[in-house]
N, CA and C atoms as a LAMMPS dump frame, in Angstrom:
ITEM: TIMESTEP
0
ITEM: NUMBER OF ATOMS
639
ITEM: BOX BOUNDS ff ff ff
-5.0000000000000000e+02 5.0000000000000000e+02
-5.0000000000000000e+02 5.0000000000000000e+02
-5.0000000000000000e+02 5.0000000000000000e+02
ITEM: ATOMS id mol type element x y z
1 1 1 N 10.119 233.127 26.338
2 1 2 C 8.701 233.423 26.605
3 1 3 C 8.482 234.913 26.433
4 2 1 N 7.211 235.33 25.968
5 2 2 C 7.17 236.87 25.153
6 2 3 C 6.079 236.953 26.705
7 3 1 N 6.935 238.49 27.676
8 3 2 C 6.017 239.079 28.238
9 3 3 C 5.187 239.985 27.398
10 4 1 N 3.831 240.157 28.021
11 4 2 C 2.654 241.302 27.207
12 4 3 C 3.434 242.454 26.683
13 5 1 N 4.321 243.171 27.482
14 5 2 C 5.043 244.281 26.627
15 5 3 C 5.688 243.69 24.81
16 6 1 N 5.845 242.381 24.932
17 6 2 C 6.016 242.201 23.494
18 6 3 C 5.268 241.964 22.661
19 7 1 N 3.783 241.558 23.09
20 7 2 C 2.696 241.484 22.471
21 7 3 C 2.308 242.052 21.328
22 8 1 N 2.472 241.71 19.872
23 8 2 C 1.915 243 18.925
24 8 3 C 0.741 242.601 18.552
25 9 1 N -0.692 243.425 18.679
26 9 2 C -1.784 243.06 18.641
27 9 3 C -2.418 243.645 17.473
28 10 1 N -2.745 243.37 16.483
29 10 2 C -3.032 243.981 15.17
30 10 3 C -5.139 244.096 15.113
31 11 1 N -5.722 244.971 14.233
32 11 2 C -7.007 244.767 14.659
33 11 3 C -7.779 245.431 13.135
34 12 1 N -8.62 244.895 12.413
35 12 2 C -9.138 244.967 10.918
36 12 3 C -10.626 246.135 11.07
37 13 1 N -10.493 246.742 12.782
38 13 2 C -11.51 248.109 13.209
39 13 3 C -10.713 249.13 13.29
40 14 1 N -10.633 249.963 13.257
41 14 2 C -9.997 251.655 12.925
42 14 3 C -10.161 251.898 14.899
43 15 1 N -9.413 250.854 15.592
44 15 2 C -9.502 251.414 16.866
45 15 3 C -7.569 251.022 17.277
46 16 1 N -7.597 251.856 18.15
47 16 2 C -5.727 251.771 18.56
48 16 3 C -5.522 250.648 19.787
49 17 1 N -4.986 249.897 18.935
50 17 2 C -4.769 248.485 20.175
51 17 3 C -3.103 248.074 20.718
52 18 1 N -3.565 248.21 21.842
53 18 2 C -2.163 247.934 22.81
54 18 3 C -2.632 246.701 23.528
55 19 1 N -1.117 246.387 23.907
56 19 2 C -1.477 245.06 25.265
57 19 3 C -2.036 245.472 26.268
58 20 1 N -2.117 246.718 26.776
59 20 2 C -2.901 246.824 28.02
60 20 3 C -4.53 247.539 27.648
61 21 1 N -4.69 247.75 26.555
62 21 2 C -6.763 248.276 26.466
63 21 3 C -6.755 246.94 25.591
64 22 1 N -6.459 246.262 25.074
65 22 2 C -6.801 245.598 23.911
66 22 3 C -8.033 244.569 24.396
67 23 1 N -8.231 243.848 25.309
68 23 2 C -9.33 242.993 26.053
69 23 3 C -10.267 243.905 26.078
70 24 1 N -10.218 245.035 26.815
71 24 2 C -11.015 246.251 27.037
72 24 3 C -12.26 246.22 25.582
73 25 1 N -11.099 246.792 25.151
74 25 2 C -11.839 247.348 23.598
75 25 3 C -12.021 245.965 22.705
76 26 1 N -11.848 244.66 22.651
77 26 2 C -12.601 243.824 22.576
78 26 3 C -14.273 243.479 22.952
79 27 1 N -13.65 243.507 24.559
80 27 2 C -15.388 243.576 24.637
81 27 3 C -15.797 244.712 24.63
82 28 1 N -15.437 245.839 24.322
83 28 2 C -16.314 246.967 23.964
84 28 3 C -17.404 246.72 22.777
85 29 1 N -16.136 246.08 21.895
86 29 2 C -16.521 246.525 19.871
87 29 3 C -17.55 244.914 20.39
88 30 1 N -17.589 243.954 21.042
89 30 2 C -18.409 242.503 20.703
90 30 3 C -19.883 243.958 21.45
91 31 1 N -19.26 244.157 22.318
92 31 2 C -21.064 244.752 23.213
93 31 3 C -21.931 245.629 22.089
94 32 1 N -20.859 246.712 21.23
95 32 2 C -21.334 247.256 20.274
96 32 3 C -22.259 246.705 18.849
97 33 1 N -21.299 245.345 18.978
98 33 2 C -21.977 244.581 17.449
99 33 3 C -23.313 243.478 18.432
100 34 1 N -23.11 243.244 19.592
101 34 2 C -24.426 242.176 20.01
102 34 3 C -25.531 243.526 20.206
103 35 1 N -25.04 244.729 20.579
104 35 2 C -26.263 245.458 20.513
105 35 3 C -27.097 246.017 19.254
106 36 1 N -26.268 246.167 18.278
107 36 2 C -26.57 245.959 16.413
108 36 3 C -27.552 245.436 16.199
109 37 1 N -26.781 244.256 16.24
110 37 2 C -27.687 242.841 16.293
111 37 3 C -28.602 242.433 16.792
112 38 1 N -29.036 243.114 17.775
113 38 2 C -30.534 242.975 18.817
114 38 3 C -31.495 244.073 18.12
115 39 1 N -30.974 245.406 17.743
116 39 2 C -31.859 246.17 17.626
117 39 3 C -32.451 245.998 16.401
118 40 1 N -31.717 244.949 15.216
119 40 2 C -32.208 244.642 14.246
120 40 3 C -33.013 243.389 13.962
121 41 1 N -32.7 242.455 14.944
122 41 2 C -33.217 241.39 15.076
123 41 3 C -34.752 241.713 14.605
124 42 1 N -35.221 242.466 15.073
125 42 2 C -37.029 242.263 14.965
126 42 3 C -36.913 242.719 13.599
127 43 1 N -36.524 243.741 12.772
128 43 2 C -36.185 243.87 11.25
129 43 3 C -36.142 242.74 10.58
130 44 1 N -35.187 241.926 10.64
131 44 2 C -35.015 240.394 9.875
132 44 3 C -36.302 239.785 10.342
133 45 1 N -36.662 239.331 11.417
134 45 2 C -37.946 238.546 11.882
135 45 3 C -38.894 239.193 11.09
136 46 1 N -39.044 240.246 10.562
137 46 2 C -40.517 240.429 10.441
138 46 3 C -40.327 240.899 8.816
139 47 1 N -39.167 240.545 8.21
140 47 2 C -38.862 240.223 6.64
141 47 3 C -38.865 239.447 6.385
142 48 1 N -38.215 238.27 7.481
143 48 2 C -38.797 236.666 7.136
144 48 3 C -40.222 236.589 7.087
145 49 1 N -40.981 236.912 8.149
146 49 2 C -42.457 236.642 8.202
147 49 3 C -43.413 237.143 6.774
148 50 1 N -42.539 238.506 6.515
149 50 2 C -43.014 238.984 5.253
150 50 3 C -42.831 237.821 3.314
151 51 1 N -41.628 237.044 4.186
152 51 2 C -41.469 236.871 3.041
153 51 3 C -42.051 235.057 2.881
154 52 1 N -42.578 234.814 4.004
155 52 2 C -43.279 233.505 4.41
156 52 3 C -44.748 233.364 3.909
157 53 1 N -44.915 235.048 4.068
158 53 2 C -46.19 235.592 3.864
159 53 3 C -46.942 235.299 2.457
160 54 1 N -46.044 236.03 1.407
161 54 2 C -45.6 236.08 0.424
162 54 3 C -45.7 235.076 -0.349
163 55 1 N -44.377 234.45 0.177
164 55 2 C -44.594 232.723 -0.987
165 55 3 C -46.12 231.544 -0.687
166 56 1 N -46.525 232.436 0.299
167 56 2 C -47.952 231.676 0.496
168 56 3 C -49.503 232.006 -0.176
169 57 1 N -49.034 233.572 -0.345
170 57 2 C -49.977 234.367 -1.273
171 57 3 C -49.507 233.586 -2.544
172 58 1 N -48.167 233.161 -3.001
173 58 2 C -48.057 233.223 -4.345
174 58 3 C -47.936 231.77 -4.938
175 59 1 N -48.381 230.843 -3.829
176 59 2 C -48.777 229.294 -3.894
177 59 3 C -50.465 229.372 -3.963
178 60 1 N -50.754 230.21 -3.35
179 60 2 C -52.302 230.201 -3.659
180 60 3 C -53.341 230.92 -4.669
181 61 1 N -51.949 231.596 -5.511
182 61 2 C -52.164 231.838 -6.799
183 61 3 C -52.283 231.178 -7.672
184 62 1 N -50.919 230.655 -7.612
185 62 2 C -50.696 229.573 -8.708
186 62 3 C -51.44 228.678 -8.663
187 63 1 N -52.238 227.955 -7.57
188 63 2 C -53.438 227.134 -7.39
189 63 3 C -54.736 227.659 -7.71
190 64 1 N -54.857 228.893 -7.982
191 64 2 C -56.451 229.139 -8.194
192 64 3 C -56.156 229.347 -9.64
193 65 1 N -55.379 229.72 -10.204
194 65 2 C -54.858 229.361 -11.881
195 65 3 C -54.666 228.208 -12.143
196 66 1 N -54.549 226.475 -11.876
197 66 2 C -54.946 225.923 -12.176
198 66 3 C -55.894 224.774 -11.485
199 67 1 N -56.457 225.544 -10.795
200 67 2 C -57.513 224.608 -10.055
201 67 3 C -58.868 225.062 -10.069
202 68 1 N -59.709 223.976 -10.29
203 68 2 C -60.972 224.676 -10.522
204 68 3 C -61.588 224.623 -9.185
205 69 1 N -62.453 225.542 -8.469
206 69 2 C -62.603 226.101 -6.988
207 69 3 C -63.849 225.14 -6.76
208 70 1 N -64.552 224.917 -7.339
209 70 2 C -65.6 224.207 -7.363
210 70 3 C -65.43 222.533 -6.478
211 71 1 N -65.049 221.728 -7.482
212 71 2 C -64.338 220.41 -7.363
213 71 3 C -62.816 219.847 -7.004
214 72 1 N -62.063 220.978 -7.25
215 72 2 C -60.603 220.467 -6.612
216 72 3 C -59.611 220.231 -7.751
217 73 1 N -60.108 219.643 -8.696
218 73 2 C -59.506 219.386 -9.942
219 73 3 C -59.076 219.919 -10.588
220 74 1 N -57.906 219.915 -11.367
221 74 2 C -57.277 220.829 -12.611
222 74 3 C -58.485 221.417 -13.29
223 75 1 N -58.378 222.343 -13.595
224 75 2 C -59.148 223.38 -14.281
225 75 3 C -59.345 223.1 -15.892
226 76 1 N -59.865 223.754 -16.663
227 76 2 C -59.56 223.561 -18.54
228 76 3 C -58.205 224.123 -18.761
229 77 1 N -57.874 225.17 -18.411
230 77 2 C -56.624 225.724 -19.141
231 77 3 C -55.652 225.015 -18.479
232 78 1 N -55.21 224.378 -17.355
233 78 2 C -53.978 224.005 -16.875
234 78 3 C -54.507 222.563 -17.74
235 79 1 N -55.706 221.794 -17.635
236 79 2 C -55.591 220.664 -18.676
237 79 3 C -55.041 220.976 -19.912
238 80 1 N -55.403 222.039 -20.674
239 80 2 C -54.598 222.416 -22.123
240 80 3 C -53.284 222.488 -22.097
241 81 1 N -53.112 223.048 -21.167
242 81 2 C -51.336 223.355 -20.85
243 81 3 C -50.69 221.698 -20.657
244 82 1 N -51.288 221.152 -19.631
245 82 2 C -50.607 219.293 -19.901
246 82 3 C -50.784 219.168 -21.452
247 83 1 N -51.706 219.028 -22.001
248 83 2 C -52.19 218.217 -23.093
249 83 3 C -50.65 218.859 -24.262
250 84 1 N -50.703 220.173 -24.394
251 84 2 C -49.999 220.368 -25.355
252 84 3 C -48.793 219.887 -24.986
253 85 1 N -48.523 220.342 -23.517
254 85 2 C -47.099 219.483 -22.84
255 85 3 C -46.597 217.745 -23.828
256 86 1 N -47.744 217.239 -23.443
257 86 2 C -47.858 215.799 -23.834
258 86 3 C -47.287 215.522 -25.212
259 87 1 N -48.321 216.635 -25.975
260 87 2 C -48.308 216.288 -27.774
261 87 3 C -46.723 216.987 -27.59
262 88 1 N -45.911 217.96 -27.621
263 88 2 C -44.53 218.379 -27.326
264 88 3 C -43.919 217.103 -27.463
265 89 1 N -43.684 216.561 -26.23
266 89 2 C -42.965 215.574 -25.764
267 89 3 C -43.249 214.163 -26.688
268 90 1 N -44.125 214.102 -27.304
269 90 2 C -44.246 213.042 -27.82
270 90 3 C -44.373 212.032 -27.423
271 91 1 N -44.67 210.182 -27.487
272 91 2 C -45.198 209.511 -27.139
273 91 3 C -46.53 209.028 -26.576
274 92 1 N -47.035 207.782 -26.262
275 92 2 C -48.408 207.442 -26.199
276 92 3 C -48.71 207.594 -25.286
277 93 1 N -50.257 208.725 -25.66
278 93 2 C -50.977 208.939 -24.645
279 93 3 C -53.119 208.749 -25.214
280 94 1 N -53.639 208.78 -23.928
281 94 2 C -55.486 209.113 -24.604
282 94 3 C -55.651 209.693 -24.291
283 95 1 N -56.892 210.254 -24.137
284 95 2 C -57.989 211.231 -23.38
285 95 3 C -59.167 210.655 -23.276
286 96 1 N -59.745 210.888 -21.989
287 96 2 C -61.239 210.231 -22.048
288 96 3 C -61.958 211.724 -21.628
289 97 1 N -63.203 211.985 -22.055
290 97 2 C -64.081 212.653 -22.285
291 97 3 C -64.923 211.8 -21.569
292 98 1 N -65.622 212.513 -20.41
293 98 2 C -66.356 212.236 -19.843
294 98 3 C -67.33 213.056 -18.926
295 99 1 N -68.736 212.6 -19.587
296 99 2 C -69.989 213.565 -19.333
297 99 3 C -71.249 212.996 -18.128
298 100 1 N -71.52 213.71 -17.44
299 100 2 C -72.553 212.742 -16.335
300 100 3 C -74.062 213.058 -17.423
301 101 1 N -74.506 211.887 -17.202
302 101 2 C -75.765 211.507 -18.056
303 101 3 C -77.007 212.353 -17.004
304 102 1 N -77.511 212.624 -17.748
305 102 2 C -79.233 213.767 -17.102
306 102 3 C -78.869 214.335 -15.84
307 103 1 N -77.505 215.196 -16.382
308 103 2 C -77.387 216.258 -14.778
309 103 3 C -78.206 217.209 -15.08
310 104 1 N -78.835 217.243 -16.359
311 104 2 C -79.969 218.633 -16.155
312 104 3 C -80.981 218.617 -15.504
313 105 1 N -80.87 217.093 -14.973
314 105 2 C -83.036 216.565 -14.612
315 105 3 C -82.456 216.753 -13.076
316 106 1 N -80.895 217 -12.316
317 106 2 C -80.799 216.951 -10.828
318 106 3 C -80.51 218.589 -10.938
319 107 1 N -80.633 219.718 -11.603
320 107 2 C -80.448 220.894 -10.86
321 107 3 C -82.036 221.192 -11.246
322 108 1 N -82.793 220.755 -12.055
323 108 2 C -84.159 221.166 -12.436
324 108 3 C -84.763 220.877 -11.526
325 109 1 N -84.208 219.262 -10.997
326 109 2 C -85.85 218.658 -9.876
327 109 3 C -85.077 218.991 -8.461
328 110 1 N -83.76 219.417 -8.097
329 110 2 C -83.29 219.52 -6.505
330 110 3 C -82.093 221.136 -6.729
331 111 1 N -82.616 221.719 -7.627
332 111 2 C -81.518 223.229 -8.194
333 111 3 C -80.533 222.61 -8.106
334 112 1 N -79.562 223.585 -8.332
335 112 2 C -78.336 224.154 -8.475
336 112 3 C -77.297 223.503 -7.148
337 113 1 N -77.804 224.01 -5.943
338 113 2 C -76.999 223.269 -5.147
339 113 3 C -76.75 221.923 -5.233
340 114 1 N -77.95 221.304 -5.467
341 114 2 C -77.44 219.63 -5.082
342 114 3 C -76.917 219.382 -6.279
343 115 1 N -76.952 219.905 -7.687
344 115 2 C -76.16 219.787 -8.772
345 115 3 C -74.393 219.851 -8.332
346 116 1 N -74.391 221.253 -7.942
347 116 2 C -73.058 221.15 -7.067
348 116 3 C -72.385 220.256 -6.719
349 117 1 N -73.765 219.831 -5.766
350 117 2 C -72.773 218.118 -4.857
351 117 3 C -72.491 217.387 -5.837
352 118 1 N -73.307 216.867 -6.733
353 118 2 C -73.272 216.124 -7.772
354 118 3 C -71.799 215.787 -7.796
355 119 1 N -71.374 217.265 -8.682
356 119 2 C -70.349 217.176 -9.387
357 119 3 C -69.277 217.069 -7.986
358 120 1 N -69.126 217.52 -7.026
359 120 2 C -68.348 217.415 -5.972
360 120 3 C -68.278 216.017 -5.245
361 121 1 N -69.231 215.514 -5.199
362 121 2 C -69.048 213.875 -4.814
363 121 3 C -68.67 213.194 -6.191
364 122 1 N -68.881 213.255 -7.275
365 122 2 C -68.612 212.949 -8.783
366 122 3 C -66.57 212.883 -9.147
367 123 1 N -66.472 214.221 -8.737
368 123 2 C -64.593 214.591 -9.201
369 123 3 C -64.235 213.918 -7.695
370 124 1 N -64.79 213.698 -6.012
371 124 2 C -63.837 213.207 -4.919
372 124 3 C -63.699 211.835 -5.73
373 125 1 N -65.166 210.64 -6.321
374 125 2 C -64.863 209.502 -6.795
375 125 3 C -63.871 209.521 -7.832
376 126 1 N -63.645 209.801 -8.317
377 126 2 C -63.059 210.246 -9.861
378 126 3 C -61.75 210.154 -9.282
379 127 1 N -61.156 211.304 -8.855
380 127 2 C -59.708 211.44 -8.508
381 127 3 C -59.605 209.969 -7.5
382 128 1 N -60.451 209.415 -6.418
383 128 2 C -59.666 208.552 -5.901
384 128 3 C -59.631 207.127 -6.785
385 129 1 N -60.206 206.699 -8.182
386 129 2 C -60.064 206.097 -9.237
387 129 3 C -59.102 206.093 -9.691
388 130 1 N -57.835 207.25 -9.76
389 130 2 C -57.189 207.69 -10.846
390 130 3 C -56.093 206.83 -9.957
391 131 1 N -54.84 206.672 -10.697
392 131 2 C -53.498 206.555 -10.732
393 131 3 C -52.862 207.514 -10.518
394 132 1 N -51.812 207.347 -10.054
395 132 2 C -50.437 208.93 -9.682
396 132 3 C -50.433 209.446 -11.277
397 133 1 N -50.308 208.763 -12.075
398 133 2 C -49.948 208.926 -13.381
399 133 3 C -51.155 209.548 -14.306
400 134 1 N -52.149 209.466 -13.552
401 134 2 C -53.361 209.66 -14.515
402 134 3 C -54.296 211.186 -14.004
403 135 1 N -54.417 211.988 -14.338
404 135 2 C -54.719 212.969 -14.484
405 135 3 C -56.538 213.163 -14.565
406 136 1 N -56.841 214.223 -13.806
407 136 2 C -58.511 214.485 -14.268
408 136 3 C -58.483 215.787 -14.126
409 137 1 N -59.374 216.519 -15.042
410 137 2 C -59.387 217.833 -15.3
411 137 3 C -61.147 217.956 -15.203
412 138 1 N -61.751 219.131 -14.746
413 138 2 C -63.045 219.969 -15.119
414 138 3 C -63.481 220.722 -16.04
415 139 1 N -63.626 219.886 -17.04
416 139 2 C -63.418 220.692 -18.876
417 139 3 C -64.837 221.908 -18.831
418 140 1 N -66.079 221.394 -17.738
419 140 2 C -66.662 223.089 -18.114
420 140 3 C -68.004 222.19 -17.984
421 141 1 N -69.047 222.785 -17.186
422 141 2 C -70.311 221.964 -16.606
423 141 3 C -69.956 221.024 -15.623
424 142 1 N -70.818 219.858 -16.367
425 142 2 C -70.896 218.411 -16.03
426 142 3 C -70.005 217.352 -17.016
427 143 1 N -68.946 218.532 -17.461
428 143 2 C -67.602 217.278 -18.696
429 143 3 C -66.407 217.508 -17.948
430 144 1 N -65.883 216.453 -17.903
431 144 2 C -64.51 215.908 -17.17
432 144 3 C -63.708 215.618 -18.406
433 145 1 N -62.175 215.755 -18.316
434 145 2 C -61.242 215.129 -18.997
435 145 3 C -60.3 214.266 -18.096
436 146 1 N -59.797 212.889 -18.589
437 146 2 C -58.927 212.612 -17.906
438 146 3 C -57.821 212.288 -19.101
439 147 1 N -56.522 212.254 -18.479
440 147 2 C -55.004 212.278 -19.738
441 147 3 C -54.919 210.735 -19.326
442 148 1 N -54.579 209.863 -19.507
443 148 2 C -53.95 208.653 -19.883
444 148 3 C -52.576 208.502 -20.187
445 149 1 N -52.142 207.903 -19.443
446 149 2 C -50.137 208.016 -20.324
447 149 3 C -49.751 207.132 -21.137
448 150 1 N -50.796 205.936 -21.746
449 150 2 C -50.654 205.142 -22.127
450 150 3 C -51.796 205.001 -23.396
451 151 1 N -51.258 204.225 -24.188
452 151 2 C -52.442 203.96 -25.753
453 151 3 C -53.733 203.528 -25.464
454 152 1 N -54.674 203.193 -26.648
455 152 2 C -55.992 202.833 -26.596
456 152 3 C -56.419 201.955 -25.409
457 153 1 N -55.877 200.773 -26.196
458 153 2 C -55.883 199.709 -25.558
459 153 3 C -56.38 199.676 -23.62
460 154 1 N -54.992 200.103 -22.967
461 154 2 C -54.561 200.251 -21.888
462 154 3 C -55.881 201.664 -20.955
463 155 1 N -55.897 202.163 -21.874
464 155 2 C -57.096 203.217 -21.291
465 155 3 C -58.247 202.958 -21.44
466 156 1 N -58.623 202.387 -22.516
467 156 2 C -59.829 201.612 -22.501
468 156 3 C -60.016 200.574 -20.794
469 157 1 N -59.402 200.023 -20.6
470 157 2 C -59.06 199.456 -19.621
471 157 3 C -59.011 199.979 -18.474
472 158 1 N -58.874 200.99 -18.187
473 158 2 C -58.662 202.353 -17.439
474 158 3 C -60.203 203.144 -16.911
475 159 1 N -60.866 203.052 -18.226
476 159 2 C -61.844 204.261 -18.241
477 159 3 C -63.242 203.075 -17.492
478 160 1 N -62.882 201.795 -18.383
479 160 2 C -63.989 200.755 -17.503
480 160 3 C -63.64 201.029 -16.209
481 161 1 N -63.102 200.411 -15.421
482 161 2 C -62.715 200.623 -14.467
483 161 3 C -62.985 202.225 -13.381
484 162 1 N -62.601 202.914 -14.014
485 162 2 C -62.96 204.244 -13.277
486 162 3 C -64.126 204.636 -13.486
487 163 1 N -64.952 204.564 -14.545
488 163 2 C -66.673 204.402 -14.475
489 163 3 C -67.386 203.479 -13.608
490 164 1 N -67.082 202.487 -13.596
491 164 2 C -67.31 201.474 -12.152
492 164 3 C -67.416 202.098 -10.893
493 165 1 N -66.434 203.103 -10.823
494 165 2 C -66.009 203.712 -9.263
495 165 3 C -66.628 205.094 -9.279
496 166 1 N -66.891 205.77 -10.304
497 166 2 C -67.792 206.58 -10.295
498 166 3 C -69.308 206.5 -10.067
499 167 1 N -69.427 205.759 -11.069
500 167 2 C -71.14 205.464 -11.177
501 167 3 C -71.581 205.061 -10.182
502 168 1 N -72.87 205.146 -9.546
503 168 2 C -73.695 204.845 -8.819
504 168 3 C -74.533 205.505 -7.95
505 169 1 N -75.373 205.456 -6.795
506 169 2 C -76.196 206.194 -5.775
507 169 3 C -75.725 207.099 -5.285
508 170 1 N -76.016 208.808 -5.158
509 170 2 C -75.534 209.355 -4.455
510 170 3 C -76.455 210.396 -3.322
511 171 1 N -75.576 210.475 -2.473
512 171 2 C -76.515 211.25 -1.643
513 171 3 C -76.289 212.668 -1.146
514 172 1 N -76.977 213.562 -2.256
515 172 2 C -76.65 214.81 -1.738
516 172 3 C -76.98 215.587 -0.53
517 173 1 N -78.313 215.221 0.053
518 173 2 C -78.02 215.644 1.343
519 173 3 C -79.155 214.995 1.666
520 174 1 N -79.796 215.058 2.312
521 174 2 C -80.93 214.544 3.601
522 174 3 C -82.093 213.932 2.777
523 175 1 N -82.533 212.805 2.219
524 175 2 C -83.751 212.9 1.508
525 175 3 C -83.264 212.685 0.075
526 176 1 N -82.269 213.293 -0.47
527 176 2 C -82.234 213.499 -1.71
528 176 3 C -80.923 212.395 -2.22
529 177 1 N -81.669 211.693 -2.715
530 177 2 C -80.746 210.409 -3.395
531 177 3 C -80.723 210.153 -4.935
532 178 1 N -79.921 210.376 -5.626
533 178 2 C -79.721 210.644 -7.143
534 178 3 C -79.093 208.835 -7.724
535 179 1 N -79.611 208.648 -8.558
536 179 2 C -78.285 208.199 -9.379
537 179 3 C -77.692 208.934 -10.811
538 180 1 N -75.935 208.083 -10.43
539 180 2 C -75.332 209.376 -11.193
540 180 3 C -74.831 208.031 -12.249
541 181 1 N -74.78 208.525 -13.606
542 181 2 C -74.168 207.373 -14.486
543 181 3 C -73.011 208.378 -15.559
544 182 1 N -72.296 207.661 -16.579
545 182 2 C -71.486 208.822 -17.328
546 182 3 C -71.72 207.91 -18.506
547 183 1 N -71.185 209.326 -19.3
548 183 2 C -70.842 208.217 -20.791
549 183 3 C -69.384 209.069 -21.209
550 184 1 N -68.849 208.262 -22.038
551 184 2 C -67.659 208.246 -22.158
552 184 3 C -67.196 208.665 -23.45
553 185 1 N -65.912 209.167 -24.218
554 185 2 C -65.308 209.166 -25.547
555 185 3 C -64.161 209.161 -25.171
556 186 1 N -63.721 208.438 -25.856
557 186 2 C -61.742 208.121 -25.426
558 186 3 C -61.196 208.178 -27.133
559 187 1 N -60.02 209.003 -27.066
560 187 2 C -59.478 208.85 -28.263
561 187 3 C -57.653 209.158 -27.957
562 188 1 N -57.446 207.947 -28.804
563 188 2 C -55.358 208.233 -28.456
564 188 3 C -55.217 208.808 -29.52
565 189 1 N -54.181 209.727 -28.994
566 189 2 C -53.519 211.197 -29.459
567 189 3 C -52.488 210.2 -31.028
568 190 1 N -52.253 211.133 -31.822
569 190 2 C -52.034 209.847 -33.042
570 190 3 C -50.552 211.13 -33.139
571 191 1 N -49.175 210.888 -33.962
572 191 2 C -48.608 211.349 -34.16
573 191 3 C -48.61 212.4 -34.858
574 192 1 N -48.063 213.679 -34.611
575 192 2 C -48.362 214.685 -35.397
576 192 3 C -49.741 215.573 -35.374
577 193 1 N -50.744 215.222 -34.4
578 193 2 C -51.719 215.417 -34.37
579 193 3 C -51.747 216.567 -33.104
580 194 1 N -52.75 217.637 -33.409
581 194 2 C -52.579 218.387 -32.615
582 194 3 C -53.464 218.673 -31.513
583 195 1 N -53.953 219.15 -30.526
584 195 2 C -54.906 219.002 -29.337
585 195 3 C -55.741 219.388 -29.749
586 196 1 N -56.269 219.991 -30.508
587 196 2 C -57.347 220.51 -31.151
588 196 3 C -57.932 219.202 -31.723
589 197 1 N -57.371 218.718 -32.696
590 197 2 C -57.704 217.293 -33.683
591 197 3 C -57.602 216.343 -32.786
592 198 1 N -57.304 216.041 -31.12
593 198 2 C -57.61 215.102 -30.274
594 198 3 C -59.032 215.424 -29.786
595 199 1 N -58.792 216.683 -29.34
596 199 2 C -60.043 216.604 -28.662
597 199 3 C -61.361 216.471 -29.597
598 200 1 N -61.347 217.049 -30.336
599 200 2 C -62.53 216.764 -31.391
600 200 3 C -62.997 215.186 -31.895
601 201 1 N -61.85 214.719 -31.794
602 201 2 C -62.117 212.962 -32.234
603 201 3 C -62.766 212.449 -30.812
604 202 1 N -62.343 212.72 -29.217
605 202 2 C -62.736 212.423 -28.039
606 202 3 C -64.156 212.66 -27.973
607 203 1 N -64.252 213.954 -28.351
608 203 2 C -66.307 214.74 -28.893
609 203 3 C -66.673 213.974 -29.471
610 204 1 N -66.168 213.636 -30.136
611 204 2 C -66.935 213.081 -31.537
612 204 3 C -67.717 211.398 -30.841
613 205 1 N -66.505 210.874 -30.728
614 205 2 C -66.505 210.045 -29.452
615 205 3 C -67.371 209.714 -28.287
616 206 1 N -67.703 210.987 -27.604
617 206 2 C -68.492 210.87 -26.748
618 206 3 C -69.909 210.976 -27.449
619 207 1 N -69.995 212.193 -28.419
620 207 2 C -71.574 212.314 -28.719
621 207 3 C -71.921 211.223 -29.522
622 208 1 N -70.87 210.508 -30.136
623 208 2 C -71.477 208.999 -30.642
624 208 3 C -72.453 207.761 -29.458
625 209 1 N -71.628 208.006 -28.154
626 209 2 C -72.155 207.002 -27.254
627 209 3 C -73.6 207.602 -26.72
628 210 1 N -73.091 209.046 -26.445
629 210 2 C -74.816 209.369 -25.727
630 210 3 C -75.921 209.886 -26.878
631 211 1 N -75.8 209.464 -28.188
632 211 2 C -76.757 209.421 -29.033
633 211 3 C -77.801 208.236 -28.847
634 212 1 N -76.595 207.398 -28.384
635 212 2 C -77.418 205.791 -28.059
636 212 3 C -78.574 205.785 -27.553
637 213 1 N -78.402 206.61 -26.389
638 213 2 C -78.574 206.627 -24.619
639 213 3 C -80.147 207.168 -25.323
């Protein structure tokens, strides 16, 4: 059995350790490093907070770059940015083009604000229409885009349907009861074809239907 006089106590701090200070100067060097550690504590806390701060400023960036402030919805340029994404990647997709019919006769006869609502009760119906998969964008006014992940056919199918859930009575505020209707242009993205030459066939598309009108 090794009495303390045989003790060899080795130590990786530039302090002189024997069997008889060595406990000593243990808890000396722990009192020295927990007091470190306290006086810096509020330093780290308030670099975390800084840096909590931070990634919250820079989430609510990246959201006002692609969100339009108005309605909630993807904006035009983050829609361009999918769209070219799409044509990239290749495979079948549409676009529907979609315009609300005589929103000029609701900011003329109730202004600008209840136009607003319009479009704000207009994109809440809209998005809760859509699919996880299906996309709606605020192309600029009273024109919406939505992406489709799927061909003609299948979006055609799509766009009935979500005009159904759009269209109808709305009530912008006290008194003031609109109806809202859309018209539509849908065109699938064709191979090799570029977003430019989609969207123009989707225009083309739409101003064919509300020529009707």
């Amino acid at each position: 059995m090794l009495v303390p006089s045989q003790i060899e106590l080795t130590s990786h701090f530039p302090l002189p350790v024997d069997s008889g200070t060595a406990a000593a100067q243990v808890l000396a060097l722990y009192r020295q490093l927990h007091q470190i550690v306290e006086e810096h504590r509020h330093v780290v806390a308030g670099l975390e907070g800084e840096l909590r701060s931070f990634r919250h400023r820079l989430e609510q960036a990246e959201s006002l770059a692609t969100t339009d402030s108005l309605t909630g919805l993807r904006n035009r340029r983050e829609g361009e940015r999918l769209l070219r994404s799409r044509t990239e990647a290749g495979g079948s997709f549409s676009v529907a083009l979609l315009d609300l019919n005589d929103f000029k006769e609701i900011n003329d006869t109730w202004g600008h604000a209840s136009g607003d609502a319009a479009l704000q009760f207009f994109s809440q119906r809209l998005r809760g229409a859509l699919l996880d998969s299906e996309t709606a964008c605020r192309w600029g006014g009273d024109e919406f885009l939505v992406i489709f992940p799927y061909g003609l056919a299948a979006a055609g199918v799509r766009v009935r349907k979500c005009v159904a859930r759009v269209s109808g009575r709305y009530s912008l505020r006290r008194g003031v009861l609109v109806n809202v209707s859309t018209s539509v242009g849908l065109a699938e993205h064709r191979p090799g074809e570029s977003v430019e030459q989609l969207l123009a066939r989707a225009d083309a598309s739409l101003y064919g239907i509300k020529s009707t009108r």
